[in-house]
ROSEBA-459041 format. One line per 3 residues: for each residue x, y, z of N, C-alpha, C. Coordinates in steps of 0.2 Angstrom, whole numbers, plus 5000, padded with zeros to 4 digits. Layout:
<nodes>
X,Y,Z,X,Y,Z,X,Y,Z | ...
</nodes>
This chain:
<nodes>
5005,4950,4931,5006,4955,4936,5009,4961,4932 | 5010,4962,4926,5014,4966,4921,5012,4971,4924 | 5006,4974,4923,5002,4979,4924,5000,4983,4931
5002,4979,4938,5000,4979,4943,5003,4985,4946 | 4999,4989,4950,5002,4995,4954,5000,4991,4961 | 5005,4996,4964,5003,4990,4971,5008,4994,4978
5002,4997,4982,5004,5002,4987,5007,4998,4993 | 5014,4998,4995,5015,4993,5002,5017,4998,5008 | 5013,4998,5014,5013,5002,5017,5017,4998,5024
5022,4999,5025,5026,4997,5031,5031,5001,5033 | 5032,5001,5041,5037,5005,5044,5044,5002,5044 | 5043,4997,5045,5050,4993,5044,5052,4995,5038
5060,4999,5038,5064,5000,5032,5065,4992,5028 | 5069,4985,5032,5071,4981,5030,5064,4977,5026 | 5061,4975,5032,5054,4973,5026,5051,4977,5021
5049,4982,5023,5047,4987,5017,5051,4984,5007 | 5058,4985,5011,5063,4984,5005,5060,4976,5003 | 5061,4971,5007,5059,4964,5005,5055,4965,5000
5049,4966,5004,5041,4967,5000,5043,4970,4996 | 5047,4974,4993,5045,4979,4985,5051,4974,4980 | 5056,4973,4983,5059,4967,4980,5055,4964,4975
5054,4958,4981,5049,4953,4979,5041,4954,4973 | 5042,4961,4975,5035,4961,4969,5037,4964,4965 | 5045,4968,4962,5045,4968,4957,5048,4962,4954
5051,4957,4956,5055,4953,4955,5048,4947,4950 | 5043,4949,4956,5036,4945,4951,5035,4948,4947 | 5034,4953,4945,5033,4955,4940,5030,4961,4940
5028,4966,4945,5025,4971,4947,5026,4977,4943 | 5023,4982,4942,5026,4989,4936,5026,4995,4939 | 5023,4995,4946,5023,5001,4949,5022,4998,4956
5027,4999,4961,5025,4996,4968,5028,5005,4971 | 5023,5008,4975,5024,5014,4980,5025,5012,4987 | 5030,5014,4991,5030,5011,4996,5029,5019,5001
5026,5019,5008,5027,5021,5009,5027,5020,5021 | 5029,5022,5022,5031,5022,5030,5028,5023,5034 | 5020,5027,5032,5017,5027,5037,5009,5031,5034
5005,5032,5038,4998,5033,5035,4996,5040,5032 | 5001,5044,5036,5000,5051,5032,5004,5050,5024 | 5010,5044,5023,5011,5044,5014,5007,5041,5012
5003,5035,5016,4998,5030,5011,4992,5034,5010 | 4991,5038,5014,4985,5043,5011,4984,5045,5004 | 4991,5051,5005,4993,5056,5001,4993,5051,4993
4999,5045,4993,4998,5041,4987,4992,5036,4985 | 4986,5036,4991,4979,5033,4988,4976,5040,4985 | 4976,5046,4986,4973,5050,4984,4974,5052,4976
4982,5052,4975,4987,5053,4968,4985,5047,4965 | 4984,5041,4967,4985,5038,4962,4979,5030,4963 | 4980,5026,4959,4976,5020,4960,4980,5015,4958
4978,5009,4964,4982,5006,4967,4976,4998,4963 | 4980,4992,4961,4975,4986,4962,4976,4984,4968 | 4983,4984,4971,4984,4979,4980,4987,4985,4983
4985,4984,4988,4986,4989,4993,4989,4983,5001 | 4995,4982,5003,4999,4978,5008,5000,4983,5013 | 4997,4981,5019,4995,4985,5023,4996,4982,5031
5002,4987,5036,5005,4984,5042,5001,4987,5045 | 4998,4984,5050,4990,4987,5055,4997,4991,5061 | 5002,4990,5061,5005,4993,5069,5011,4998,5066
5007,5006,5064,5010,5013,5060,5014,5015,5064 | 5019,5019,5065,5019,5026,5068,5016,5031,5071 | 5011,5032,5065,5006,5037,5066,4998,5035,5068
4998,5028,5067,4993,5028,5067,4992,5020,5070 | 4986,5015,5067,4984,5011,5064,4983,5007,5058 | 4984,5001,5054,4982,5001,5049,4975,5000,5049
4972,4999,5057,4964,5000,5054,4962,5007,5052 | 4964,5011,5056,4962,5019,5055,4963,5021,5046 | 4968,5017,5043,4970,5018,5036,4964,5015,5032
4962,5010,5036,4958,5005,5030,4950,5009,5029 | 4951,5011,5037,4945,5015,5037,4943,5021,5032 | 4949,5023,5032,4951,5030,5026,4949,5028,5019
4952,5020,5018,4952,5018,5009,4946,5018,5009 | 4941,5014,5014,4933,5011,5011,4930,5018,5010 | 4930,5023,5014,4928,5030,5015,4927,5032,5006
4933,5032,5006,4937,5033,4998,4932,5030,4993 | 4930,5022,4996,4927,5020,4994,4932,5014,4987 | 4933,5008,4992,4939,5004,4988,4934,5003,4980
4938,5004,4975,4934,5000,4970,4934,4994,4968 | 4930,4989,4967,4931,4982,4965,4936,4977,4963 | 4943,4982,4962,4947,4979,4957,4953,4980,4961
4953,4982,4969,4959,4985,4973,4957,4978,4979 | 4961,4976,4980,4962,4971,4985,4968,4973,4991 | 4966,4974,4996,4967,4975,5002,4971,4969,5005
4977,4968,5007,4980,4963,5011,4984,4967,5017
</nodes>
């Protein structure tokens, strides 16, 4: 997981923090965290992600209205969706 970039998209502060703990604690080298779907946007656009953790119940939105956005994007083969 040395190598792993890995976008966590949740609105809960206290989860949020969990989740990015945890995956650098596993061993994770770049975790983005971001609050809602206008940041997970903005940081799928800048950058490339392998996991992408994704809360369906946003602020702004949906996580399906998001997911809809990444396939759009067009997910690559090597970015996994949870």
């Amino acid at each position: 997981m040395s190598d792993m970039r890995i976008l966590v998209v949740e609105d809960e502060p206290v989860i949020r923090a969990r989740l990015v703990d945890m995956l650098y604690t596993a061993g994770a080298s770049i975790v983005v965290e971001c609050p809602d779907i206008a940041g997970a946007r903005a940081a799928f656009e800048a950058d490339v992600f392998q996991i992408i953790l994704l809360d369906l119940g946003l602020p702004d939105g949906n996580g399906h209205q998001l997911m809809i956005f990444f396939f759009i994007f067009t997910i690559p083969p090597t970015m996994n969706l949870i």
